[in-house]
LUMDRENDREN-214625 format. One record per residue (C-alpha): x, y, z; residue in one letter. Coordinates in steps of 0.02 Angstrom, whole numbers, padded with zeros to 5 digits, always signed. Layout:
% residues N
XYZA;...
//
This chain:
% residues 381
+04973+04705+05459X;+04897+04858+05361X;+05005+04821+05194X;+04934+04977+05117X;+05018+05087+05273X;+05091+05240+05197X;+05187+05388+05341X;+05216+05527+05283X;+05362+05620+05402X;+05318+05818+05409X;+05434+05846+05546X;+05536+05747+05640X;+05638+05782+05830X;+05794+05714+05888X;+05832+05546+05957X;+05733+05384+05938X;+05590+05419+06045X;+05558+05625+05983X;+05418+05675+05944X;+05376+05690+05750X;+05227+05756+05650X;+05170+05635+05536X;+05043+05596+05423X;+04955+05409+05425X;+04849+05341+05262X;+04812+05169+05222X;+04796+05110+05385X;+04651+04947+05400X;+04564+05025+05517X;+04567+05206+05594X;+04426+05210+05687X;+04468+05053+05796X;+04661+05155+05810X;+04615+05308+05838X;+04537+05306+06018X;+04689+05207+06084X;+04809+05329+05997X;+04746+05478+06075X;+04727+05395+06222X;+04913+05428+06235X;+04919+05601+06258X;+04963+05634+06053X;+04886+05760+05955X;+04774+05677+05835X;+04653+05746+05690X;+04547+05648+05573X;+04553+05697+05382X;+04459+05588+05293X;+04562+05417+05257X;+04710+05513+05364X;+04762+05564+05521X;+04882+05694+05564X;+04982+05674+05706X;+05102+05740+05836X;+05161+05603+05944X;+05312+05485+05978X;+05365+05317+05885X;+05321+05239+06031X;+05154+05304+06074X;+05102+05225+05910X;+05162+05070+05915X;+05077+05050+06078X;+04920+05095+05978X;+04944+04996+05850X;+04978+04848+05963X;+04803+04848+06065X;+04732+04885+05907X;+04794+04748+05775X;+04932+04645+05906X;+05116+04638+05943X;+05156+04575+05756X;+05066+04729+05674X;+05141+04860+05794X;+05307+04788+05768X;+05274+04807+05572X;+05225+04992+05590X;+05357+05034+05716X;+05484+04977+05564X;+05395+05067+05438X;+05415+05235+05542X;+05582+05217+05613X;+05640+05181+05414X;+05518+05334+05379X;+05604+05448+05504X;+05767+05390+05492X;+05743+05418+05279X;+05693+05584+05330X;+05838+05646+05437X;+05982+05554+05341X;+06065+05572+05180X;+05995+05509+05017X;+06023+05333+04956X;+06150+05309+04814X;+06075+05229+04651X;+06163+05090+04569X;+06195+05101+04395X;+06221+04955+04251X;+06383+04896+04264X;+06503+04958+04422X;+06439+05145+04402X;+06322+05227+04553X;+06225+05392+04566X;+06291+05481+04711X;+06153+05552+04802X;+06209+05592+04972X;+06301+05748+04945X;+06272+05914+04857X;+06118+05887+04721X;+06174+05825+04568X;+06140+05925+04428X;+06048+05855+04279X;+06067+05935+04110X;+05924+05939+03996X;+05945+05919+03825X;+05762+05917+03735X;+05798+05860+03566X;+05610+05923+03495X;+05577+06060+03352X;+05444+06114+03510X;+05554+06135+03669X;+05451+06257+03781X;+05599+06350+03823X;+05740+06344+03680X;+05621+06322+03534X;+05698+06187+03468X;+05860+06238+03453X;+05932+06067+03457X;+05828+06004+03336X;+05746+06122+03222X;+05621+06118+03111X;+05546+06092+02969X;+05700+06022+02892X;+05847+05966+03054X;+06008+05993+03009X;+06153+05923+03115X;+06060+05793+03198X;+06147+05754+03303X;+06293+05844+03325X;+06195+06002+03368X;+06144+05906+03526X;+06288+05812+03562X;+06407+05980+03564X;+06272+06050+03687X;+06275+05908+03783X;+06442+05896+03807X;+06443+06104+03833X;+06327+06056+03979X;+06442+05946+04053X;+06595+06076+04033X;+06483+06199+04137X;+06462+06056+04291X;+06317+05949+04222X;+06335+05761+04343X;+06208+05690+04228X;+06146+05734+04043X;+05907+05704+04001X;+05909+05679+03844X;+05727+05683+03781X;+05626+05675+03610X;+05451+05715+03641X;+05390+05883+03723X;+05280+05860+03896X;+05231+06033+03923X;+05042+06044+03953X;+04935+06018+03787X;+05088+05922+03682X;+05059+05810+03578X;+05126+05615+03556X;+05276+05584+03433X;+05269+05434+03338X;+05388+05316+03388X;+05507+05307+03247X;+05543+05507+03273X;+05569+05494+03412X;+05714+05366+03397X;+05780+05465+03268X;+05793+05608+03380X;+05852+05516+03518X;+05958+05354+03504X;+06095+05439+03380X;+06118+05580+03539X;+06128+05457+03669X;+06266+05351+03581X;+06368+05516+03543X;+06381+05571+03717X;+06434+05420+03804X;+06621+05512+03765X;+06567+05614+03904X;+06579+05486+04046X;+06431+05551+04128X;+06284+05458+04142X;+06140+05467+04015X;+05970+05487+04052X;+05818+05458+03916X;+05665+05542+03967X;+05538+05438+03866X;+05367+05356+03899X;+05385+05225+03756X;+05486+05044+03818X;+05554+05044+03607X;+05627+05219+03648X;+05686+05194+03800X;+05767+05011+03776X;+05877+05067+03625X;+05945+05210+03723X;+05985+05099+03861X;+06055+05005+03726X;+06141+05157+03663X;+06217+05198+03831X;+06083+05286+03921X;+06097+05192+04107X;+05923+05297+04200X;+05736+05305+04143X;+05659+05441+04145X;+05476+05405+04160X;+05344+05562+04172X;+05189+05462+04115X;+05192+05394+04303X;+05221+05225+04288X;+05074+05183+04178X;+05165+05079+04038X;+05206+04910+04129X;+05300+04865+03957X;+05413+05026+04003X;+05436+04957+04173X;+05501+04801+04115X;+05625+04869+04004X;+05693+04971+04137X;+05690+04798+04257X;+05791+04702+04115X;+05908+04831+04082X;+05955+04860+04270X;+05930+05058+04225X;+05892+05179+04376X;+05707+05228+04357X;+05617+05400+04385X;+05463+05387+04456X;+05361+05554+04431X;+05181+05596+04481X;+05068+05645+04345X;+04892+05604+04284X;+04840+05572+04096X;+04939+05652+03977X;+05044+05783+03918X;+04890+05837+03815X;+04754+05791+03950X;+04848+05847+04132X;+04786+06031+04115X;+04610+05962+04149X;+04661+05841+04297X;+04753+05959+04414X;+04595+05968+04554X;+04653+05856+04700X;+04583+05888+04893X;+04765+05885+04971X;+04896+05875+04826X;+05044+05840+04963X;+04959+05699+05021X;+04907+05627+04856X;+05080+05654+04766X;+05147+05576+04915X;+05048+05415+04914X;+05073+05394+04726X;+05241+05374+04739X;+05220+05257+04889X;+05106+05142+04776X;+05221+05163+04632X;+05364+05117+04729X;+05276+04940+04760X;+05240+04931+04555X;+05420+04958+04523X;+05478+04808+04644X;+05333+04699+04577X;+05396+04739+04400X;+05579+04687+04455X;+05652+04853+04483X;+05712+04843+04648X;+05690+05022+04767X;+05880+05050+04769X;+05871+05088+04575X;+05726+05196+04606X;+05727+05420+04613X;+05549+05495+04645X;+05490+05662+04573X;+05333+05739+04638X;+05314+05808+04445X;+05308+05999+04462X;+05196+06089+04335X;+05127+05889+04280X;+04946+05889+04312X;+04974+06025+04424X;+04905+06204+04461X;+05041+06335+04477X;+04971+06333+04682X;+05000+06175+04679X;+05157+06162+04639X;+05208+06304+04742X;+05139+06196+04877X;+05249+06044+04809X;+05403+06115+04818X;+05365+06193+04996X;+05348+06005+05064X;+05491+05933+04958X;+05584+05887+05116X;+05432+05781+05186X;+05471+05652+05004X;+05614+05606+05077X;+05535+05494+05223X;+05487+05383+05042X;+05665+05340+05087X;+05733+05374+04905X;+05813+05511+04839X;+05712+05640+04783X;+05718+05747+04596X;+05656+05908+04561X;+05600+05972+04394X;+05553+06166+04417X;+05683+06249+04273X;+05577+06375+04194X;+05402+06305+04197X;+05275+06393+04195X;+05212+06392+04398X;+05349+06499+04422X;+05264+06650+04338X;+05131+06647+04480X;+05275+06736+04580X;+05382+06819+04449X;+05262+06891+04330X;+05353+06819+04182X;+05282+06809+04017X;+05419+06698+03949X;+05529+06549+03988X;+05695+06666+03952X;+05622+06777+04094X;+05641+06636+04218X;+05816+06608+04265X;+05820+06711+04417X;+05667+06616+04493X;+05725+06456+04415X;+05882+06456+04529X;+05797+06515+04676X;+05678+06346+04652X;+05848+06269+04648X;+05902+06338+04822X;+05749+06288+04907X;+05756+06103+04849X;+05954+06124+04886X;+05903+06163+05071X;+05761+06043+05078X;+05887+05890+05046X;+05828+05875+04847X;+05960+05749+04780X;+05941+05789+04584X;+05897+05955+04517X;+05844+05931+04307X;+05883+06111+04241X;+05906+06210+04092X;+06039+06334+04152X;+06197+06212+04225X;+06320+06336+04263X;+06229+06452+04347X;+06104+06323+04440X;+06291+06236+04477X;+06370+06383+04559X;+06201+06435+04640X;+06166+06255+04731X;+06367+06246+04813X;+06308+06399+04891X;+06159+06346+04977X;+06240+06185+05006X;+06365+06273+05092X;+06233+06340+05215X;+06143+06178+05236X;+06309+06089+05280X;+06359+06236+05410X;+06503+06293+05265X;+06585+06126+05286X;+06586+06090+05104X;+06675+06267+05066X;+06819+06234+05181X;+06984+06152+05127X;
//
């Protein structure tokens, strides 16, 4: 069996036996599969360590069969029909410690960001301000709790910028910031996220009451991993490369879909073999992280093909920069209009979590176009 199959579902038909249009990587041997596979009337072309496909469920497993035997085929067929069937259905709810569970299969959830920096790209660290912070942390707490009075379903709390060219904060800040936050807004009954790439940071704010991860170094610290695993947190898995102060240099890839795509496959296999279990997993495909604005254009325009991953899928696009590429804004403040639309689009391409800035508006915005999606069934009543 090719354990290193990844299929990537671009579009998918009705019924069992549709046709879909897929992508195939990993695969042991696609020269030996290839000849049998087109054999079978599907539309095949060879991209490198890929092949991109039109064809049916079936028509590959045959394939797969004369190439590798019944065992193998049997394997892929599972991995495709899960692939496909991910792809069509609802999102996956997330357990959370304790009895509580992300619900994921409805509307998007809306998560409230709360960067408690003196260097927030966007509000300039006006939770924490500097030189000298004053009100730590009831500045944050009373905007995290305005958040969730405006429709916030989950609260980010973070401590260390990660736009492009930041710098590391040392740990200790960064608990400062942090861990006093977290333990004030468990009053909120909403659950608590602590975007962090430090296992300290993130373990007392699980401690605190924080109950998801919120990983954008992409699953490089194993020690972060861990503490997610023994703390039965939910875990986001982003896509990035280096760090916040080295990504602007790595954004070159040959097809970023693909390779965003098949990070979060791999990383999905790290998280089980570091005892997080896929149920407890979200995936982000990192907009603006390591990323050309093109590329993240192109990102968000396949956001519905992450879903085949088979977990629910989280969208970070509130008022980064990528967005000026369309809307000619100079500033973050100039970006709510083309914020929100980013929020539609991932709405109507079945995003499950939606991390913004503006709550109520992104709240209101996101019934509407789930409204559409659903055919107006969740307006009625």
């Amino acid at each position: 069996m090719p354990t290193e199959l990844v299929v990537r579902i671009e579009e998918a038909g009705l019924g069992p036996d549709a046709q879909v249009r897929l992508v195939l990587s990993g695969f042991v041997d696609l020269e030996r599969l290839y000849r049998p596979w087109a054999a079978s009337g599907s539309t095949l072309h060879r991209e490198g360590d890929r092949i991109r496909a039109t064809t049916t469920p079936e028509a590959l497993t045959r394939a797969v069969g004369r190439t590798l035997g019944a065992e193998a085929a049997k394997d892929v067929a599972g991995v495709l029909h899960r692939a496909v069937a991910a792809w069509a259905g609802p999102a996956p709810d997330v357990p959370l410690p304790g009895a509580g569970t992300l619900g994921c299969g409805g509307m998007p959830l809306v998560m409230g960001i709360l960067n408690v920096t003196p260097d927030s790209f966007f509000d300039g660290g006006a939770l924490y301000p500097a030189p000298d912070p004053h009100g730590h942390p009831e500045t944050a707490i009373a905007a995290g709790e305005a958040l969730v009075a405006s429709g916030a379903d989950v609260l980010d709390v973070g401590g260390e910028s990660t736009r492009p060219g930041s710098q590391a904060v040392d740990q200790n800040e960064e608990l400062d910031r942090v861990v006093p936050v977290v333990r004030g807004l468990g009053r909120t009954g909403v659950p608590i996220s602590v975007d962090t790439t430090k296992p300290a940071v993130a373990d007392a704010a699980c401690a605190a009451g924080a109950s998801i991860v919120n990983d954008v170094s992409g699953a490089q610290h194993e020690e972060l991993l861990a503490v997610a695993a023994d703390r039965d947190a939910a875990y986001v898995l982003m896509h990035t490369r280096g760090t916040p102060a080295s990504m602007p240099d790595l954004t070159d890839y040959d097809d970023v879909v693909a390779e965003v795509y098949e990070f979060l496959a791999d990383g999905l296999e790290r998280c089980a073999a570091a005892g997080i279990p896929a149920e407890r997993v979200l995936v982000d495909p990192g907009i603006g992280f390591a990323k050309t604005p093109e590329s993240s254009f192109a990102l968000m325009a396949a956001l519905r093909q992450f879903r085949g991953l088979g977990r629910p899928v989280l969208v970070g696009a509130s008022r980064k920069s990528f967005l000026r590429l369309a809307d000619h804004s100079d500033e973050p403040g100039q970006r709510l209009e083309s914020s929100l639309a980013s929020a539609v689009a991932a709405t109507l391409a079945g995003a499950a979590v939606l991390r913004v800035h503006d709550v109520a508006e992104t709240v209101r915005a996101v019934a509407t176009a789930h409204a559409i999606a659903t055919a107006g069934g969740s307006a009625q009543g």
